[in-house]
DRENNUKOL-788752 format. One record per residue (C-alpha): x, y, z; residue in three letters; residue number from 1. Coordinates in steps of 0.001 Angstrom, whole numbers, plus 500000, padded with zeros to 6 digits. Layout:
X Y Z ALA NUM .
...
//
This chain:
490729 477167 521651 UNK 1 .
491097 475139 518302 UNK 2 .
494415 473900 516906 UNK 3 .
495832 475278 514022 UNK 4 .
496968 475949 511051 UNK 5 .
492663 476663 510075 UNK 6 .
490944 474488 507363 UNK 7 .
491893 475115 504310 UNK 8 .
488943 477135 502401 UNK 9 .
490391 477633 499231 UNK 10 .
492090 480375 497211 UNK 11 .
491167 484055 498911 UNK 12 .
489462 486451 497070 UNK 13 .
491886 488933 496183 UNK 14 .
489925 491036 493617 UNK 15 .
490077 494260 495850 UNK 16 .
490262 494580 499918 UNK 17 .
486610 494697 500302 UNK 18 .
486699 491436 498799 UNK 19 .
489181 490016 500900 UNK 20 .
487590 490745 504295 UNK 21 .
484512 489649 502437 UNK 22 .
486141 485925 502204 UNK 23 .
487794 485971 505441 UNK 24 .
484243 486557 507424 UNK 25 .
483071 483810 504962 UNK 26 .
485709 481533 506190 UNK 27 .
485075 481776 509999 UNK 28 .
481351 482518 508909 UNK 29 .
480163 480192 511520 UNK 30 .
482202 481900 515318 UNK 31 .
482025 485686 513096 UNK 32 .
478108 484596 513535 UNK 33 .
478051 483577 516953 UNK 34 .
479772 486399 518532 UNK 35 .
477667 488587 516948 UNK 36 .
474364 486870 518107 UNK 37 .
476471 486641 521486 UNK 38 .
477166 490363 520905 UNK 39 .
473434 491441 520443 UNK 40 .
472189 489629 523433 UNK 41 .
474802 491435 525168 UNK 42 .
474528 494772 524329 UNK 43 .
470099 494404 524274 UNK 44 .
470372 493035 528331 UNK 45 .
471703 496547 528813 UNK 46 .
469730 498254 526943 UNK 47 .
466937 496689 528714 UNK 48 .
467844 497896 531495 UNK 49 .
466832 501224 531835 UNK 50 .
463677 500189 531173 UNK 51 .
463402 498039 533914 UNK 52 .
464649 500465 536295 UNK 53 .
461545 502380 535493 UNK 54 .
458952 500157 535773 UNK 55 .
460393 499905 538875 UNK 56 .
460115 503182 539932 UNK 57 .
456777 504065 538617 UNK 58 .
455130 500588 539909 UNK 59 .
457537 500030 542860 UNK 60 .
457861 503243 544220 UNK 61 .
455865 505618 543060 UNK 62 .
453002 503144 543180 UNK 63 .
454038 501815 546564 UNK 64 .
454154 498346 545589 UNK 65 .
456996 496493 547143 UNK 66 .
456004 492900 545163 UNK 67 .
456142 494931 542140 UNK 68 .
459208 496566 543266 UNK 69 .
460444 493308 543677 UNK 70 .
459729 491832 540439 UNK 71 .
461519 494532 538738 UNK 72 .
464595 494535 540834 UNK 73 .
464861 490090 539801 UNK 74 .
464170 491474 536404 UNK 75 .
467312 493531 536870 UNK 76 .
469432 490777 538168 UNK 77 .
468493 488674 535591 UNK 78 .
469383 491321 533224 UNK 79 .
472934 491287 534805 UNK 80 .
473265 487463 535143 UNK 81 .
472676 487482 530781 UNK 82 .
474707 489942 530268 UNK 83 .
477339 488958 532015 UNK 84 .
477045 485662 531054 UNK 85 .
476570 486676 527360 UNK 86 .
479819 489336 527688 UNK 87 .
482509 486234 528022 UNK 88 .
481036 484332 525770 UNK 89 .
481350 487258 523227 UNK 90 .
484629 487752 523785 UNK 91 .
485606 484207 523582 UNK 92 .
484623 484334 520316 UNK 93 .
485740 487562 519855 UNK 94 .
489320 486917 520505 UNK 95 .
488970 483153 518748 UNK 96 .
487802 485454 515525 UNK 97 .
490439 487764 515941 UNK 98 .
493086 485295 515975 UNK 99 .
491539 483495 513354 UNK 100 .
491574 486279 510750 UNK 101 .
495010 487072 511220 UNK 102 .
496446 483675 511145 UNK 103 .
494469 482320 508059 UNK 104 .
495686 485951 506337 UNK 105 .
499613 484952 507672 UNK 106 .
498897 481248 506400 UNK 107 .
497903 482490 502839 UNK 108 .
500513 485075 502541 UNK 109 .
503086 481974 503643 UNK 110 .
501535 480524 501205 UNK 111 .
501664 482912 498604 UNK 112 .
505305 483595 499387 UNK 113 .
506474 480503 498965 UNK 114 .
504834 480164 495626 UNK 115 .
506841 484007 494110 UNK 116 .
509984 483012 495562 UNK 117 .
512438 485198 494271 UNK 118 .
509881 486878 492416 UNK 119 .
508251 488597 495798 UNK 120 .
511955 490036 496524 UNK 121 .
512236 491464 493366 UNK 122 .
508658 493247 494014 UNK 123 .
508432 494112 497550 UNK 124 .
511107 494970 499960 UNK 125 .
511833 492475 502913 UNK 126 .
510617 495661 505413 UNK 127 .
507585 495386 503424 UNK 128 .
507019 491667 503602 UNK 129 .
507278 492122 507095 UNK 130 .
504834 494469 508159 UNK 131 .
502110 492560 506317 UNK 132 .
503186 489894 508177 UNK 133 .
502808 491583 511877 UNK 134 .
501218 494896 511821 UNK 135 .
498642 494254 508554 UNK 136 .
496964 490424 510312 UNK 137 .
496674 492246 513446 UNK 138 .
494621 495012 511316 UNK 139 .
492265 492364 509628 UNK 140 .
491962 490193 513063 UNK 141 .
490479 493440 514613 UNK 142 .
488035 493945 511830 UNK 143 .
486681 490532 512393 UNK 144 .
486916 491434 516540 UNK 145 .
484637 494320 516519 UNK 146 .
481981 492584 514340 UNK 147 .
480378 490912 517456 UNK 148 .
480393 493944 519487 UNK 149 .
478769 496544 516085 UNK 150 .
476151 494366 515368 UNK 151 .
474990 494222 519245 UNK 152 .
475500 498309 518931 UNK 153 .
473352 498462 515635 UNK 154 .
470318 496183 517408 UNK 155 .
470649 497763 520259 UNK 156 .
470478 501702 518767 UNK 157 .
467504 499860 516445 UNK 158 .
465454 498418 519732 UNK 159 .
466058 501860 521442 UNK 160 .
464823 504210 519209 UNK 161 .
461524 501838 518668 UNK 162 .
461037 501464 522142 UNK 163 .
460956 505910 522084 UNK 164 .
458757 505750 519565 UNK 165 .
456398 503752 520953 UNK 166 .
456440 505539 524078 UNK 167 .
456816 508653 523109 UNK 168 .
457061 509806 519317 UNK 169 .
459205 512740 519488 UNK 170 .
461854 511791 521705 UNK 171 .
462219 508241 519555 UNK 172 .
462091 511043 516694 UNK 173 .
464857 512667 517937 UNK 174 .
466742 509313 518443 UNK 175 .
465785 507806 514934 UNK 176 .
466884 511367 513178 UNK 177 .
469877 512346 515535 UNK 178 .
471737 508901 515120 UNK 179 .
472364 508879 511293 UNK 180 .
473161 512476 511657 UNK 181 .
476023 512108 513471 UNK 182 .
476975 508773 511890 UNK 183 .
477513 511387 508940 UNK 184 .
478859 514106 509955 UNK 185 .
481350 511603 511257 UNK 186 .
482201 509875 507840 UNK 187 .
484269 513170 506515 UNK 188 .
486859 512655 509522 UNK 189 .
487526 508906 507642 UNK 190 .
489148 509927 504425 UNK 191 .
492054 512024 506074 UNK 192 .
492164 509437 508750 UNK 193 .
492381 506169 506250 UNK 194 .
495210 508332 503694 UNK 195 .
497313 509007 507060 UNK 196 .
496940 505255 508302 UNK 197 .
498190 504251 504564 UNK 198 .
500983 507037 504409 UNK 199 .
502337 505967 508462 UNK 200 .
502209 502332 506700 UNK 201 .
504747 502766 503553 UNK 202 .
507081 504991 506270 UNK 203 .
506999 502105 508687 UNK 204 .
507617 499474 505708 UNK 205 .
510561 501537 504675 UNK 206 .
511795 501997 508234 UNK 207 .
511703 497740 508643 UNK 208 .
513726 497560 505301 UNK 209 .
516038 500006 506856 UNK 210 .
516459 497983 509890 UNK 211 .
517193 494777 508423 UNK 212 .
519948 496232 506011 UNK 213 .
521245 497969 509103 UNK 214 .
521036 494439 511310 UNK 215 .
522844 492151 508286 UNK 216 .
525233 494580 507315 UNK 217 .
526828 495311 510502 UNK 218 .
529890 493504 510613 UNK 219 .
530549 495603 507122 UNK 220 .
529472 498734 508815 UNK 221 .
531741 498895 511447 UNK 222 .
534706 497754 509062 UNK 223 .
534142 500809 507149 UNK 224 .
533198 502795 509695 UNK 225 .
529860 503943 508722 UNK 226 .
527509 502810 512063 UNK 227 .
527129 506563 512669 UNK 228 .
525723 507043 509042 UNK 229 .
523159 504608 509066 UNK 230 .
522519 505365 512652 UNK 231 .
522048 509035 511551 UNK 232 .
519590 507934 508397 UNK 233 .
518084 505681 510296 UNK 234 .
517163 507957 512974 UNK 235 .
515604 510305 510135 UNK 236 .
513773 507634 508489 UNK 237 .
512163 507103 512266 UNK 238 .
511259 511190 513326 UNK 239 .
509343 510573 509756 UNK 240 .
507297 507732 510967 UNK 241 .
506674 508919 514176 UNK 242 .
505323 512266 512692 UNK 243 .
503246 510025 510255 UNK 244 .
501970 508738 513159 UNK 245 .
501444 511564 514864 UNK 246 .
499194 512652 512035 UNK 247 .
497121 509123 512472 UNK 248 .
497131 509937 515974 UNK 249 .
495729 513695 514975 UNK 250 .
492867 512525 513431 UNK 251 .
491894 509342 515461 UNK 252 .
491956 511707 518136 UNK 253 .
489166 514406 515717 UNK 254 .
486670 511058 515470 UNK 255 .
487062 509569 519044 UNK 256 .
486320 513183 519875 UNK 257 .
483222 513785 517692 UNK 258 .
482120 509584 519162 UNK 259 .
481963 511837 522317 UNK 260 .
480562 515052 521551 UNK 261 .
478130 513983 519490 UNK 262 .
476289 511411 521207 UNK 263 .
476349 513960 524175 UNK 264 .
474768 516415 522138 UNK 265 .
471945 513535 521367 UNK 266 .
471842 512574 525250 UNK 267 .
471483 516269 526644 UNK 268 .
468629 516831 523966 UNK 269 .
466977 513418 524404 UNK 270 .
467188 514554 528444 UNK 271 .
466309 517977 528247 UNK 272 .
462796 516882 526019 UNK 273 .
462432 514188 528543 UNK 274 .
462409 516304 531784 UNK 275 .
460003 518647 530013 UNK 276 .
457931 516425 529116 UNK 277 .
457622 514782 532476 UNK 278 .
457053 518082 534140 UNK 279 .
453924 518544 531239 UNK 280 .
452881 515286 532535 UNK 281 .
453038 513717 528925 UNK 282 .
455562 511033 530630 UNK 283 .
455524 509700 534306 UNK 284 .
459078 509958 536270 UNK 285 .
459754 506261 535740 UNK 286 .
459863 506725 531713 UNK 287 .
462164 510073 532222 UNK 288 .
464424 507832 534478 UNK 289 .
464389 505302 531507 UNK 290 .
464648 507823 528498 UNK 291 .
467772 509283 530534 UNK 292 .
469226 506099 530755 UNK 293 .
468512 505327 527224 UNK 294 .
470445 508477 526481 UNK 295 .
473208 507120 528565 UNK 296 .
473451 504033 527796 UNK 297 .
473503 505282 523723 UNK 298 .
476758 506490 524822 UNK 299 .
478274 502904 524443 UNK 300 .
476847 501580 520804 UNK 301 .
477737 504504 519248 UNK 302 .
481207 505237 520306 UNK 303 .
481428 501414 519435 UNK 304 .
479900 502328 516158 UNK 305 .
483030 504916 515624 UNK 306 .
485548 502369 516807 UNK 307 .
484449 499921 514142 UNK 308 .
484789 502696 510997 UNK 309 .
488216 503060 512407 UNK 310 .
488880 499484 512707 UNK 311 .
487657 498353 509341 UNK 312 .
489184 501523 507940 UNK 313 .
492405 500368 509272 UNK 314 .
491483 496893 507914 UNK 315 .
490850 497982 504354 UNK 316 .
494460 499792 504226 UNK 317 .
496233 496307 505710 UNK 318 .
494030 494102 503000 UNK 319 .
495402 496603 499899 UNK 320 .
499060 495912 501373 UNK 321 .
497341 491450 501441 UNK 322 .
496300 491670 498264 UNK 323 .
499246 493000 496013 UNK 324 .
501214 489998 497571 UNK 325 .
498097 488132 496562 UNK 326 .
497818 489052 493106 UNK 327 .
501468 488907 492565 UNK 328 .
502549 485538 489971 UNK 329 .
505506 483910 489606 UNK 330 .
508112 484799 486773 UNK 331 .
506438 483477 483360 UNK 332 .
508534 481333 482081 UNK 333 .
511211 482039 478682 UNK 334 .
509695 479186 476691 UNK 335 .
509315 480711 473010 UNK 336 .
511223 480316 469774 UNK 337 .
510228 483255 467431 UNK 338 .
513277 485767 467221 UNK 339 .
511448 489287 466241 UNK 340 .
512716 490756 463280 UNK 341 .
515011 493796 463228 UNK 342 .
513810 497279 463561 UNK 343 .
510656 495454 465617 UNK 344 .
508502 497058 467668 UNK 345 .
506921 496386 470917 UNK 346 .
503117 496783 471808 UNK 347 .
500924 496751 474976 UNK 348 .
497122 496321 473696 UNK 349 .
496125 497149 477105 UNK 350 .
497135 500642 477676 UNK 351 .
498005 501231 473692 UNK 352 .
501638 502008 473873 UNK 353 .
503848 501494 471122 UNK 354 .
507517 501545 471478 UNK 355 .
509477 502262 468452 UNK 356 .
513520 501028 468258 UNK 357 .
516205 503933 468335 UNK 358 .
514513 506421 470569 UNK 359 .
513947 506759 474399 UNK 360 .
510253 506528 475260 UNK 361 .
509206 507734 478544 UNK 362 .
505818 506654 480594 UNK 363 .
503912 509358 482879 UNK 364 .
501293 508187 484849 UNK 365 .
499033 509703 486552 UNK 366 .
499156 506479 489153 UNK 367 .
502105 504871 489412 UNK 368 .
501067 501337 489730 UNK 369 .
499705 502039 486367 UNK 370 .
503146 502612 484698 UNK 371 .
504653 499511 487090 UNK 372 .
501869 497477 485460 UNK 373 .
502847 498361 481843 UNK 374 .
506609 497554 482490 UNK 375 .
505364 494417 483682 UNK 376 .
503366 493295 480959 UNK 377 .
506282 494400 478380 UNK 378 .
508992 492179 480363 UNK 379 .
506467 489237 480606 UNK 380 .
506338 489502 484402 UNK 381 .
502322 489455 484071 UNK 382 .
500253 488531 481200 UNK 383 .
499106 490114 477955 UNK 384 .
498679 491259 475009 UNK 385 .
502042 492189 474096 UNK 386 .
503831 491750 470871 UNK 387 .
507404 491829 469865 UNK 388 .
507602 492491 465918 UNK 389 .
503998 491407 465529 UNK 390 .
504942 487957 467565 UNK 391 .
503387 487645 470929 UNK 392 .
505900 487991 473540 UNK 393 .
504908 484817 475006 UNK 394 .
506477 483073 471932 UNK 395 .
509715 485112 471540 UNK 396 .
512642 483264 472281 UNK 397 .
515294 484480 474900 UNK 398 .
512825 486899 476797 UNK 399 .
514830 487635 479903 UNK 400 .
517851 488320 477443 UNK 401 .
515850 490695 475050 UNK 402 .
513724 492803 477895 UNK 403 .
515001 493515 480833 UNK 404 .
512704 495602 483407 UNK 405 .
515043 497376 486218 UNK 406 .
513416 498281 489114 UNK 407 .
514337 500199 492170 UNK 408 .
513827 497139 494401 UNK 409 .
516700 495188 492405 UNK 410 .
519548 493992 494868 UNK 411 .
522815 494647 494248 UNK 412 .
525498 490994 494817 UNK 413 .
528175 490657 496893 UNK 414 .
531294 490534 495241 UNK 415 .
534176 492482 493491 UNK 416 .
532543 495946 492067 UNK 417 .
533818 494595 488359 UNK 418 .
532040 491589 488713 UNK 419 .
528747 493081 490222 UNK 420 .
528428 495593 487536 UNK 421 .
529436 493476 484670 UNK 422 .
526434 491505 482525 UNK 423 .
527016 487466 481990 UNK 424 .
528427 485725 480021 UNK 425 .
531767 487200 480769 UNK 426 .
532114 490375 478777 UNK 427 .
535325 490221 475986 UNK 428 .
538600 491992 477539 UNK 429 .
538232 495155 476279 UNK 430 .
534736 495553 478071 UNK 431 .
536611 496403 481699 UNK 432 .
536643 498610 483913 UNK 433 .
540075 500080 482944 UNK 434 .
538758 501413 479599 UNK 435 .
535943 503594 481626 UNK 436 .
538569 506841 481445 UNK 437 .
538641 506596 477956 UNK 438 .
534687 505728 477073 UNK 439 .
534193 508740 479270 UNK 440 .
536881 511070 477331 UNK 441 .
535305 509919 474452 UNK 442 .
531188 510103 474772 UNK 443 .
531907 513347 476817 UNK 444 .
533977 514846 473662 UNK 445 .
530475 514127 471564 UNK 446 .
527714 516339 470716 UNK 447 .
525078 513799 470271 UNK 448 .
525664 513473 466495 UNK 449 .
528184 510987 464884 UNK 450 .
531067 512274 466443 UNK 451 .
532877 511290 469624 UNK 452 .
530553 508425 470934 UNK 453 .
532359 504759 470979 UNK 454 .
531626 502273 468870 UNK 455 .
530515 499709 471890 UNK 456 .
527627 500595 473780 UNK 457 .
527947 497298 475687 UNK 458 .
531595 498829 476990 UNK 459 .
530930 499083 480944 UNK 460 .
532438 502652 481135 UNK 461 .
529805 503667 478820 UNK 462 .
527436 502577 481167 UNK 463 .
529100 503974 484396 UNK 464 .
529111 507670 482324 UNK 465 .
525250 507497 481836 UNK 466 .
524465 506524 485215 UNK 467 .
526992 509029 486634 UNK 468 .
528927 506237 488466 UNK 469 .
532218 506807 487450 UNK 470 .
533141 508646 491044 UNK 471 .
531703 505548 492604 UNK 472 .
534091 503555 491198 UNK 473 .
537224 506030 491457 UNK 474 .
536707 506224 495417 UNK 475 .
536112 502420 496264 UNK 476 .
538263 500595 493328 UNK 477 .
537052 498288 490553 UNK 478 .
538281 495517 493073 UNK 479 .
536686 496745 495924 UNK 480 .
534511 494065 497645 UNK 481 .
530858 494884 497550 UNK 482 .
528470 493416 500620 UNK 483 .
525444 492056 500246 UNK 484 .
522673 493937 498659 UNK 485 .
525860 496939 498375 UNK 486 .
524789 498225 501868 UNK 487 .
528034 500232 502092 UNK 488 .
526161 502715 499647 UNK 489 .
523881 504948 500269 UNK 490 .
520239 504732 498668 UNK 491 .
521268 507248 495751 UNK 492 .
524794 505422 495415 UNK 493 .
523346 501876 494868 UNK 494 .
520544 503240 492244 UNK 495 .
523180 504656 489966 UNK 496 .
525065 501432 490485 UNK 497 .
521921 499420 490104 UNK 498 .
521270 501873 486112 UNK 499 .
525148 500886 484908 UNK 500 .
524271 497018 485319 UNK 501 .
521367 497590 483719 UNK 502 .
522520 499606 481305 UNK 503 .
525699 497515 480606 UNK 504 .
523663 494474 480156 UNK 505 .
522733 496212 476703 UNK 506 .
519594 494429 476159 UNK 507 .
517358 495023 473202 UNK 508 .
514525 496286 475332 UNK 509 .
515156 498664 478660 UNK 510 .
512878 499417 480770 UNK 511 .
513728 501729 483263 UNK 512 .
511042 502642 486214 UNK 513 .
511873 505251 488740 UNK 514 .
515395 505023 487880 UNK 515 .
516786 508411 489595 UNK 516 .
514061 508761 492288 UNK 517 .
517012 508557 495087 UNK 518 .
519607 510735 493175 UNK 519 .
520106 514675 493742 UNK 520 .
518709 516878 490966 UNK 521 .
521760 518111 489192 UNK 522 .
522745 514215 488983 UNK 523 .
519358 513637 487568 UNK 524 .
520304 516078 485073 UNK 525 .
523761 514369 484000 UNK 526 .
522010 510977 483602 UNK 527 .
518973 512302 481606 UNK 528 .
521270 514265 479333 UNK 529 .
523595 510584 478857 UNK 530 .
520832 508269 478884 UNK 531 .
519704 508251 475452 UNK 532 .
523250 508547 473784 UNK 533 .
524382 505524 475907 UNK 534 .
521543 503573 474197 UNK 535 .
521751 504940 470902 UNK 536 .
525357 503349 469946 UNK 537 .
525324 500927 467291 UNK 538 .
526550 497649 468358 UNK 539 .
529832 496113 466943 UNK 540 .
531406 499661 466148 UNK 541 .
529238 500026 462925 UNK 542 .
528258 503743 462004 UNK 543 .
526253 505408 463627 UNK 544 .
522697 504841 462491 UNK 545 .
523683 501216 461648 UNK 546 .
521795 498447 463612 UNK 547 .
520172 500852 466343 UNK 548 .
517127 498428 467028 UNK 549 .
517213 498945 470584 UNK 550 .
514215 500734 472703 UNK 551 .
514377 502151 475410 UNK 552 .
511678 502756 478199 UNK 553 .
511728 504924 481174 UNK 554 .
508800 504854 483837 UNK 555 .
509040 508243 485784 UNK 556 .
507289 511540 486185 UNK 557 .
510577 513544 486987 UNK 558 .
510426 516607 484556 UNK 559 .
513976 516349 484124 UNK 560 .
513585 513106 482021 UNK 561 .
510776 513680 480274 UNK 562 .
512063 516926 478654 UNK 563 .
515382 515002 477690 UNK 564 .
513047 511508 476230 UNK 565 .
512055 511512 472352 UNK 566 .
508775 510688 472870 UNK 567 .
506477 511153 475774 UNK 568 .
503370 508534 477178 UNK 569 .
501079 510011 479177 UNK 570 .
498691 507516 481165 UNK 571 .
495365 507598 482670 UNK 572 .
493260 504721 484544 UNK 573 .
495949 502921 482977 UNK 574 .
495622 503733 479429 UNK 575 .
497797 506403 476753 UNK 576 .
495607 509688 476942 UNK 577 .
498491 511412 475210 UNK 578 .
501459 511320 473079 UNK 579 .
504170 513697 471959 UNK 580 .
507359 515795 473452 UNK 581 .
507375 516883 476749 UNK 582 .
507671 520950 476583 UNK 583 .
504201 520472 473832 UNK 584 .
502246 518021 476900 UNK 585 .
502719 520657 479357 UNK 586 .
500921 523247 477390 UNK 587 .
498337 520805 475362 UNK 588 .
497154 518511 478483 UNK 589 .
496036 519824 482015 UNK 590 .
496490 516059 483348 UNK 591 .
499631 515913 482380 UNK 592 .
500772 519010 483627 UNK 593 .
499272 518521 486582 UNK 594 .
500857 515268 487055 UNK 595 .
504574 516101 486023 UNK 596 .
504500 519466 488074 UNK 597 .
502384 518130 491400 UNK 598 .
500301 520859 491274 UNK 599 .
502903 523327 491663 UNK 600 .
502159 526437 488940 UNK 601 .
//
């Protein structure tokens, strides 16, 4: 075996998975090569074999000549002795390419990792980071594993259907036709196998994350009392994966079943043509004893042929989960000097959004990497073209402090409640806890117009009144000590909790993605309803209209937030298709629609 860590072959090709296996089989170019000459001279000295087998018979036995019969038979041997000999060599390399693949793939993920820090937290989940790490190599390693193996079945199939022809034209017809036949009417049982492989994946991501929570926060669990909870949610979370996999199980099952069925369809036809043939006398009983074991032996190189669509199916999901780690950069960094003017606007060239100050914007996509990539761009986590005021955002001053993207991956610290929630610097005294009775007496007495909304929007029990925290808070305590990453709270609990940080940071740009994905509908409701008054109070208890240069985005498809936002983005192949209210988009634009509803009419 050689050592490792592998040489070094430079910066992997991350432009899409294809590309990615594409520069892993470039890297090992050299042993992927080998096994697969090792793997055609393997699977051609059985193919060969049939052949020899009836020579045999016609010269040896029906011709009655025992040299001949002899020849043939070392013929044979030899054919054993090569393949054999030619079968551990191929899976030396087999294995060696195998491991290979999914060690250079763990090496540039390390690599990669190490590079985003605290950025790849803030992106991915650790149950995430994880399965890319075991489950995902082990993926690619197989892709580059049954390489040696498919291109001996592809020869072999090629040299078997010429050697049909050549003896006799309509049974090598039937070969050359049948093969690409049922290499298609096998392809349609990929698609639902290749969306189940990539839906049992995100389960069993989610399922690690839930694991490792569950593992560090045990010592708080059983303080409180809540192992049977998690025990319960995490038992859940697993009957979901296992019926995921189930459903991968469903339709590997529907292709290894058509590798068999199909090819014995081919064999019984090839056979049935032969005999008849033989009994016409068009073929002597040697050649049917061959073309039968042709038809047998086809068996093999094309049930190998379905094994490596699954494999390289499976690949292609594990090198999409490779390459968003990949393509992932580190946190630009707050370098600029420019302070926008007030009453600025922000604007993404790329997918032609514009968001104005004073009024909640929402995103739709119809993909939602294609909304996470605009919240990117406009809080400088990825390049573009992005200006603040007319000033790129690379060149405003204070970033971080002016845009702040919350996502649903955001960790909550360990700590008193107070000083989880609260934004630094230290608020001023009266931004506390103990005022969030009366901010909540006060915005709830208000109608949305001048009249009974504080003066502070940067007061924390404005903030806990959006987000619908407030019962949160009653039922632990403002001192209560949060654990790390607030695993005491459920997934819907720590979302809300995760919106009033956000939202009492007060920044001049919020963006919001998925922020009530976890939270029951009628709690949906509350916090769409709050959202846009809790960003719409002037600061420094001016009036009301006074100084209102924040904006505020929101990345989400749920209809409940979109019908409560002022103005509505719809995207599409990650550009704005659409603009306007939400009740208007639902009758004006099918997409849309289609995308807010999920098909449902």
């Amino acid at each position: 075996m050689r050592a490792l860590p592998l040489p070094d072959h430079g910066e992997p090709d991350h432009g899409s998975p294809l590309r990615y296996l594409a520069w892993v089989a470039r890297a090992q170019a050299r042993p992927l090569a080998g096994g697969m000459a090792l793997g055609v001279v393997w699977m051609l000295s059985q193919a060969l074999m049939p052949a020899a087998i009836g020579r045999a018979v016609d010269e040896g036995i029906a011709g009655k000549d025992t040299g001949a019969l002899l020849v043939w038979a070392g013929v044979l041997f030899a054919l054993g002795v090569v393949q054999a000999a030619s079968g551990i060599a191929r899976h030396r390399f087999a294995v060696f390419n195998w491991l290979a693949a999914a060690y250079r793939t763990v090496q540039v993920v390390h690599r990669q990792s190490g590079r985003l820090g605290a950025t790849l937290l803030n992106r991915l989940t650790a149950g995430e980071v994880v399965s890319v790490s075991v489950a995902d190599v082990s993926h690619i390693g197989g892709a580059m594993d049954i390489a040696a193996r498919g291109a001996g079945s592809i020869v072999a199939i090629v040299v078997i259907a010429a050697i049909l022809l050549t003896t006799s034209f309509p049974l090598g017809l039937i070969v050359v036709i049948g093969v690409p036949l049922i290499l298609v009417a096998s392809a349609p049982l990929l698609r639902p196998l290749h969306h189940r492989q990539r839906r049992h994946r995100e389960l069993a991501g989610e399922l690690n994350t839930r694991a490792t929570d569950i593992v560090a926060g045990l010592r708080v669990l059983r303080g409180i009392g809540g192992e049977q909870v998690f025990a319960d949610r995490y038992t859940g979370e697993s009957q979901r994966v296992r019926r995921a996999g189930v459903d991968v199980a469903r339709a590997e099952s529907l292709l290894t079943g058509a590798g068999v069925l199909l090819p014995g369809l081919l064999i019984a036809l090839v056979t049935w043509v032969g005999a008849r043939f033989a009994m016409n006398g068009t073929i002597s009983v040697g050649q049917l004893v061959a073309f039968y074991g042709y038809a047998v032996f086809l068996i093999q190189p094309m049930r190998t042929i379905g094994e490596a669509a699954d494999r390289i199916t499976k690949a292609h999901v594990a090198s999409g989960r490779v390459i968003r780690i990949l393509s992932m950069v580190p946190d630009l960094p707050d370098t600029g000097t420019r302070i926008p003017p007030p009453g600025a606007e922000l604007s993404d060239a790329a997918s032609g959004l514009t968001v104005l100050p004073g009024r909640l914007t929402a995103v739709a996509a119809a993909d939602p990497a294609d909304a996470q990539a605009i919240a990117d761009r406009l809080g400088r986590y990825a390049d573009g073209e992005v200006t603040y005021g007319g000033i790129p955002l690379s060149e405003v001053a204070n970033v971080r402090r002016r845009v702040l993207v919350a996502i649903n991956e955001d960790v909550l610290f360990s700590g008193r409640l107070r000083d989880v929630l609260l934004p630094p610097p230290p608020p001023a005294a009266g931004h506390d806890l103990a005022a969030a009775g009366a901010a909540r007496e006060a915005v709830e007495a208000g109608d949305g117009d001048e009249v009974g909304i504080p003066a502070w929007n940067g007061d924390l029990g404005v903030a806990l009144h959006a987000s619908c925290a407030e019962d949160l808070v009653d039922m632990v305590g403002p001192d209560a000590h949060v654990a790390e990453a607030g695993r005491e709270f459920s997934g819907g609990q720590q979302q809300r909790l995760r919106l009033a940080r956000a939202l009492a940071a007060d920044p001049d740009v919020l963006i919001l993605v998925e922020p009530t994905s976890a939270v029951d509908a009628h709690t949906e409701a509350r916090i769409a309803e709050r959202l846009g008054k809790a960003r719409n109070v002037p600061r420094g208890g001016g009036a009301r209209g006074a100084d209102i240069d924040r904006m505020t985005v929101v990345c989400t498809t749920s209809p409940l937030i979109l019908d409560q936002a002022d103005h509505v983005a719809y995207v599409e192949n990650g550009s704005v298709v659409a603009e306007g209210v939400h009740r208007d988009l639902l009758q004006t634009h099918p997409g849309y629609a289609a995308t807010v509803t999920r098909g449902a009419t």
